[in-house]
C-alpha positions in Angstrom: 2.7 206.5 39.0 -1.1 205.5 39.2 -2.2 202.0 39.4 -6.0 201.2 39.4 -6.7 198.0 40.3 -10.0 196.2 39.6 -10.7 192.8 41.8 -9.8 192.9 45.3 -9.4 189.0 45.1 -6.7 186.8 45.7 -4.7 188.4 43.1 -5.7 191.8 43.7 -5.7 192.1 47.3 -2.2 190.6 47.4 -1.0 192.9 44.4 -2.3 196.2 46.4 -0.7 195.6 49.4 2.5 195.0 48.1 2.3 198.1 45.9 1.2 200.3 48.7 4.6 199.7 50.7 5.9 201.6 47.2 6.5 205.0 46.6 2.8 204.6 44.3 -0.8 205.9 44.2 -2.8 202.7 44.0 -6.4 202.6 44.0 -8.3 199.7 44.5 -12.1 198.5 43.2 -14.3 195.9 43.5 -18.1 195.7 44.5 -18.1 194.0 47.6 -17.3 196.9 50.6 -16.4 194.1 53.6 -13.1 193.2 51.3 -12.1 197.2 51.1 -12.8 197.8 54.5 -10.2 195.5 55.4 -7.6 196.9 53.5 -8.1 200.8 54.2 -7.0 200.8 57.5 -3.9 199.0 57.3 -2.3 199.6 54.1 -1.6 203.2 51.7 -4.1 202.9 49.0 -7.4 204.5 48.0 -10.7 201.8 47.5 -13.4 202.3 45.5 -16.7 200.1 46.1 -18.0 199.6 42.8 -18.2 197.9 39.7 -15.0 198.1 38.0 -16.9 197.6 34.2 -18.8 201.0 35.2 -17.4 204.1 33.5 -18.6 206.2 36.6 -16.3 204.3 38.9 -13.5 204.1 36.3 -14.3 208.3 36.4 -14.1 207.9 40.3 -10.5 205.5 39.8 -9.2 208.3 38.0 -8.4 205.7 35.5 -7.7 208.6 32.6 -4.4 209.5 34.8 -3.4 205.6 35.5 0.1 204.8 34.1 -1.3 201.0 34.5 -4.7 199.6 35.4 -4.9 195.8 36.4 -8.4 193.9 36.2 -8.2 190.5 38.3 -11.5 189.5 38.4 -13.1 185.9 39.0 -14.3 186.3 34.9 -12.2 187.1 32.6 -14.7 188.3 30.3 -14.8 191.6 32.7 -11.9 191.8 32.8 -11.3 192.0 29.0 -14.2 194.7 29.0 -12.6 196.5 32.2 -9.3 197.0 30.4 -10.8 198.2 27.0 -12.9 200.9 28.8 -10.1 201.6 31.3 -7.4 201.8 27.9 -10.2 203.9 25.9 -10.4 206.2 29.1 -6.9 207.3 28.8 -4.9 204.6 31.0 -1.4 204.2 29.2 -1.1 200.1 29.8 -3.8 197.7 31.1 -3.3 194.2 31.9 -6.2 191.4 32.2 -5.9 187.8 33.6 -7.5 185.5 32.0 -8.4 181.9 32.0 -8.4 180.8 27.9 -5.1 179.5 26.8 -6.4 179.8 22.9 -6.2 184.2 24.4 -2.5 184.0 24.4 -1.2 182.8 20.6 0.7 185.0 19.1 -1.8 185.5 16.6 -4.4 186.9 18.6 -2.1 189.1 20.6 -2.9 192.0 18.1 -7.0 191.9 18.3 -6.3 192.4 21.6 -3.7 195.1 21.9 -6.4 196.9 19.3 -9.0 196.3 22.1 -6.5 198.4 24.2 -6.1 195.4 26.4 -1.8 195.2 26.3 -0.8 192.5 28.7 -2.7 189.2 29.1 -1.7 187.0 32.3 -3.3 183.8 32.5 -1.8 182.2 36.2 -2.4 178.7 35.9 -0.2 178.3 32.4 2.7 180.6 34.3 2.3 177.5 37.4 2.5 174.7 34.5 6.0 176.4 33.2 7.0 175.8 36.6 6.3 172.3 36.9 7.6 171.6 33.2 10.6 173.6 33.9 11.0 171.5 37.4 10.7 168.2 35.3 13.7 169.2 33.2 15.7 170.5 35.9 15.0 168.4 39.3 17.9 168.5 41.9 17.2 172.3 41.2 13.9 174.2 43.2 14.0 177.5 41.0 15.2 177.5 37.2 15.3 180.6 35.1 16.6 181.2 31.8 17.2 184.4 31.0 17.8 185.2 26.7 17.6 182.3 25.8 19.9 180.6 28.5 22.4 182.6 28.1 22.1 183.6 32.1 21.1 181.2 34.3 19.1 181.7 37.9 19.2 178.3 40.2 17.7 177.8 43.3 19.0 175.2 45.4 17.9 173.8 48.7 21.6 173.1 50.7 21.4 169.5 52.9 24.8 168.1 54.4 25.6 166.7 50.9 26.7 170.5 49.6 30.3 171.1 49.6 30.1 175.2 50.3 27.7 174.5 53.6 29.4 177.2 56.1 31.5 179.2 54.5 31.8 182.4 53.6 30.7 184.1 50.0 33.9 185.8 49.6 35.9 182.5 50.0 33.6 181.3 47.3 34.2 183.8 45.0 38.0 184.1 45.9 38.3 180.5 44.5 36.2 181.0 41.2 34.4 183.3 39.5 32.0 180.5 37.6 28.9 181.7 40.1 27.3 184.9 42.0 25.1 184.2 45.2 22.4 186.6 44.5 20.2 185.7 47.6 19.7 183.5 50.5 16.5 182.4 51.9 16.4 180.9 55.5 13.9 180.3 57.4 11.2 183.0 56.8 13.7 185.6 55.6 15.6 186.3 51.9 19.0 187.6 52.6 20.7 189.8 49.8 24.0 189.1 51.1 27.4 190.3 50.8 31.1 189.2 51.0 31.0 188.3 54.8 27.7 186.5 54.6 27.7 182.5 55.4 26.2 179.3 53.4 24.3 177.5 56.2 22.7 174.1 55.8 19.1 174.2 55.4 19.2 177.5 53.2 17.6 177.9 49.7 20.6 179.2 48.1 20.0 181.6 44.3 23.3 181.3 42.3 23.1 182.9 39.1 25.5 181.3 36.4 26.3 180.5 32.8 25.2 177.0 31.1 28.7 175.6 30.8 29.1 175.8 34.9 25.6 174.3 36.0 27.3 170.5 36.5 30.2 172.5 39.0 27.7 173.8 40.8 25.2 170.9 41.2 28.5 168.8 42.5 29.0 171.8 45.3 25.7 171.4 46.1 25.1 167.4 46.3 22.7 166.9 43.5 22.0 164.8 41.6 19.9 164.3 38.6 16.8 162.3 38.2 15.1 161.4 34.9 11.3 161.9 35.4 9.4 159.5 33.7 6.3 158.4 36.4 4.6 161.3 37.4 1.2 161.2 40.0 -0.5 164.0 40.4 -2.8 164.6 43.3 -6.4 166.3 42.3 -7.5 167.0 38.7 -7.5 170.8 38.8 -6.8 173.1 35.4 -3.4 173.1 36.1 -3.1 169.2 36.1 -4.9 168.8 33.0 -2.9 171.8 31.3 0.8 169.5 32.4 -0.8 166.5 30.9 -1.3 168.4 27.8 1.7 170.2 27.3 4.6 167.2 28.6 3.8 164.9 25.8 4.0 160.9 25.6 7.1 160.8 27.1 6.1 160.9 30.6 3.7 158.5 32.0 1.1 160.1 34.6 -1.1 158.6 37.4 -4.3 161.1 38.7 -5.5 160.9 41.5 -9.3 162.6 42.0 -11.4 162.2 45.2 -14.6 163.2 43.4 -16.1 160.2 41.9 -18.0 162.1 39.0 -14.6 165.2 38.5 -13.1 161.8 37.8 -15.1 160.6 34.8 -14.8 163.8 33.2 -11.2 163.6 33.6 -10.8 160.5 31.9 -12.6 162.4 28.7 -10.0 165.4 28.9 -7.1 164.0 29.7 -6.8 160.9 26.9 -3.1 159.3 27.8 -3.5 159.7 31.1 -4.5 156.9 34.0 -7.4 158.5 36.9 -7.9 157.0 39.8 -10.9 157.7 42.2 -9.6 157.7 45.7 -7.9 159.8 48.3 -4.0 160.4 47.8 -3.4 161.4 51.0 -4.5 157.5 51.7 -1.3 155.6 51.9 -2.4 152.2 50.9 -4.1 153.6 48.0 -0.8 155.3 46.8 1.2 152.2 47.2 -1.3 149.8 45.5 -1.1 152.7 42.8 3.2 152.3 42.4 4.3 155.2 44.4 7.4 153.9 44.8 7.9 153.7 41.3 7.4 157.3 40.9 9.8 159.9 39.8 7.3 163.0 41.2 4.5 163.6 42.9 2.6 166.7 41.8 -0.3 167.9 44.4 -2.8 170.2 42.8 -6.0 170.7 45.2 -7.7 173.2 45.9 -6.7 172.9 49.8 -2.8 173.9 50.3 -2.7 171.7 53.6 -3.4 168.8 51.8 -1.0 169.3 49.3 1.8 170.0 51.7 0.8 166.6 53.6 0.1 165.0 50.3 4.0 165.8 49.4 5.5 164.7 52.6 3.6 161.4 52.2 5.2 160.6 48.9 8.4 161.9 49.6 8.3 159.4 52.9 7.3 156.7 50.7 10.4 156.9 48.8 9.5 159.9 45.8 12.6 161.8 45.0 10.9 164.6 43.6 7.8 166.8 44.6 6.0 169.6 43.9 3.4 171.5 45.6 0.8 174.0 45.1 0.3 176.2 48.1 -2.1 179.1 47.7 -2.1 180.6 50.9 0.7 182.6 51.3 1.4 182.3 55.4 2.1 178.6 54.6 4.9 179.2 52.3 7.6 179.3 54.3 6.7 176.4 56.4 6.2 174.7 53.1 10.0 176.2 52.3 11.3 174.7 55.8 10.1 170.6 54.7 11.5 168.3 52.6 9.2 169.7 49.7 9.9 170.8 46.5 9.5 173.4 44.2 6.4 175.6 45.9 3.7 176.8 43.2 1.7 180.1 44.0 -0.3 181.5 41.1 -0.5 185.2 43.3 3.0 185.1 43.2 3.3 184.5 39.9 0.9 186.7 38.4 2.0 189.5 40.9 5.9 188.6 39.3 4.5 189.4 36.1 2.6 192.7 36.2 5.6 194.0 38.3 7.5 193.5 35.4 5.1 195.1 33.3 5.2 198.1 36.0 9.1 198.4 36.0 10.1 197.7 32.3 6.8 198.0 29.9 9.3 197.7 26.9 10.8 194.5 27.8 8.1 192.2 26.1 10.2 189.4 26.6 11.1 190.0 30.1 10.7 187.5 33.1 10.4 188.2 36.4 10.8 185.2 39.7 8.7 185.8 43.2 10.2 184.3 46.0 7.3 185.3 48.2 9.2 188.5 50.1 11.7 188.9 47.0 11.9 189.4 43.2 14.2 188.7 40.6 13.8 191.0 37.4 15.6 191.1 34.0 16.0 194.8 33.6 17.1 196.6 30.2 19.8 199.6 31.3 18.4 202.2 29.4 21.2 205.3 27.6 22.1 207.5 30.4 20.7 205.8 33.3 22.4 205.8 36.5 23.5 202.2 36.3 25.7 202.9 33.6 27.5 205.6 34.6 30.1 204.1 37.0 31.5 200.2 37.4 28.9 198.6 39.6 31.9 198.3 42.9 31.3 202.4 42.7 27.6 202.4 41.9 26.8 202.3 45.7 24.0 200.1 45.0 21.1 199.3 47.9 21.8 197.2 49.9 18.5 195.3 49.5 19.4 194.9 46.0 22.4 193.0 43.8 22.7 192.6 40.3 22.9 188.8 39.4 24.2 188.6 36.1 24.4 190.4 33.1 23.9 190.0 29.2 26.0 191.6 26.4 25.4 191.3 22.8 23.9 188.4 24.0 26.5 186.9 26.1 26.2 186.1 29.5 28.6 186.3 32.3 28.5 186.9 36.1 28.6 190.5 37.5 32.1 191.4 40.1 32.4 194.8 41.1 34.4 195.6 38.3 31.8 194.9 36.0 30.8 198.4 33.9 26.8 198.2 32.4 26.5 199.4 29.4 23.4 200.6 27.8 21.4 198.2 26.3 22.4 195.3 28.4 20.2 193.1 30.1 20.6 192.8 33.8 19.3 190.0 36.4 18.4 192.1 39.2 17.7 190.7 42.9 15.7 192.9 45.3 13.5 192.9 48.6 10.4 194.2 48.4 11.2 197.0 49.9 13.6 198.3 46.9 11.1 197.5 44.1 10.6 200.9 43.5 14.4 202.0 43.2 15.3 199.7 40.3 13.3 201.9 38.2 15.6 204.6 38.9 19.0 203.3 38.2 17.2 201.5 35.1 15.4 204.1 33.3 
């Protein structure tokens, strides 16, 4: 398959180099040359200095043979206009992030799909999800619902609290069948593991489950549950404003803004909620402020050192429950090896999300989890594909991918190895990067 890829941004550059380890032809544009130059030597793709609006450099793409063209641009405006000329060129899906919230109501989902724009992506309200999804669920660092809950994905960080710390998966499983350990990340690895495979403290264990068994496994892991109801957030980016707007009355929030005149404007946009002018990596300031009386600290700047250090600080001053943003991607797993949270990176999550789009364009409802060197994908098993064909202990499946969990006529339940997919089910797949481009062959 083609990909043409317009923006070699954040975003972009991230998305291309993890495409190029596939089994893809991925071409790259954007108008500034230094950014390509960087990027031909070292990874499998084709760059295109240009203007990715320009139909000569579409022409020069070869956008007319692209099975799916991306625009990632700073403006979503061009983006929008990339996609329509790209779609009207003969590219069979396009996909445009955006920044306008008002872009993605349901209602206006058709003008744009008659635009030939099919898939909008706007990164910052995928990051709020996460932090209202982490408000719901905090003893928990990941939480996905697949259909409606019926599957469940958890994430769990393991201290000397959890119960299963050092054994083995197959005495876990031996004793019940109310979980499946789909991956394990240590350190700066993710493990697909197998029957053999040990729990060790420290790891960030993925179970996946069914909603009458989450208490079991929050007592096996040492959690408990808090009830947010203080919340200070550090900086006053979109994001923040975006939470403040979509948690309601329920949950009192503190801002915290360095810039004096960001601030004032704040207090104009976000209504119910309290801004403070000041530093919150200054301790005094967050104590005269009621840290201690806070149930999460939020940090949303623009620098992902301060927000790591901006965590620590409140989790030392006695907050259970923290969240980070972390946009450069090398500090992830440091981020992953502290007392932090849930981790929020928006190329992550957009690249999630037009992976998805790549792998199962029919699954409009799909979701899809990046853990930074991993993915977790609800797949549809399409009639006749391979991953029907035999019970999944004989499929002879990768072993750099598992399947998770599986939904029947809209019934969850955990996969074993007797476990026979049938078409039309929906399967929570787990893979490495480096089997992204298999699952479309057992699926499909």
């Amino acid at each position: 398959m083609k990909i043409v890829i317009a923006g070699a941004g954040e975003v972009g550059t991230h998305l291309a180099k993890l495409l190029s380890r596939e089994e893809l032809d991925v071409v790259l544009i954007d108008n500034d040359s230094s950014k390509l130059a960087m990027l031909d030597s070292n990874y499998n793709l084709m760059t295109v200095v240009g203007n990715p609006t320009s139909f000569s450099v579409l022409k020069e793409a070869g956008v007319s043979n692209a099975g799916l063209f991306v625009a990632v641009m700073p403006y979503e405006t061009r983006n929008i206009v990339a996609c329509t000329i790209a779609s009207q060129m003969g590219a069979e899906q396009t996909v445009a992030r955006i920044d306008n919230y008002e872009y993605l109501k349901p209602e206006n989902r058709e003008f744009f799909k008659r635009m030939g724009v099919h898939h909008l992506i706007f990164p910052e309200m995928l990051a709020v999800e996460e932090v209202i999804m982490s408000m719901k669920h905090t003893w928990a660092r990941n939480w996905f619902e697949l259909y409606n809950g019926a599957l469940i994905l958890i994430g769990v960080k393991l201290r000397d609290t959890a119960s299963i710390i050092n054994k083995k998966l197959y005495e876990l499983t031996s004793q019940s069948n109310i979980f499946h350990i789909a991956a394990i990340k240590r350190e700066n690895r993710t493990i697909i593991p197998r029957g053999n495979d040990e729990v060790l403290l420290g790891d960030i264990v993925y179970f996946t489950t069914t909603s009458q068994y989450i208490e079991q496994i929050r007592e096996i892991c040492g959690k408990r549950t808090i009830t947010v109801k203080n919340v200070m957030i550090m900086g006053g980016s979109r994001i923040a404003i975006r939470i403040s707007t979509s948690i309601g009355d329920e949950v009192r929030i503190k801002l915290i803004e360095t810039d004096r005149e960001k601030a004032y404007k704040l207090t104009e946009q976000m209504k119910h909620t309290a801004i403070i002018q000041g530093d919150a990596r200054d301790e005094e300031l967050l104590k005269e402020e009621g840290i201690s009386n806070m149930d999460m600290f939020i940090a949303l700047t623009g620098s992902s050192e301060a927000n790591i250090l901006g965590c620590l600080t409140a989790k030392r001053l006695g907050v259970p429950r923290t969240v980070a943003e972390v946009e450069n991607l090398q500090y992830i797993p440091i981020a992953e090896g502290l007392n932090i949270g849930t981790i929020l990176n928006k190329k992550l999550l957009a690249a999630s999300h037009i992976f998805q789009i790549l792998l199962d364009s029919d699954s409009s409802n799909a979701k899809c989890l990046a853990l930074a060197d991993a993915e977790v994908i609800e797949m549809t098993a399409k009639p006749g594909s391979k991953i029907t064909r035999q019970a999944v202990k004989d499929l002879n499946l990768p072993a750099d991918m598992t399947l998770g969990g599986v939904i029947h006529n809209g019934i969850g339940s955990i996969v074993s190895g007797n476990t026979q997919i049938r078409p039309g089910d929906h399967v929570l797949v787990f893979c490495l990067e480096t089997a992204i481009h298999k699952i479309d062959r057992w699926f499909n």
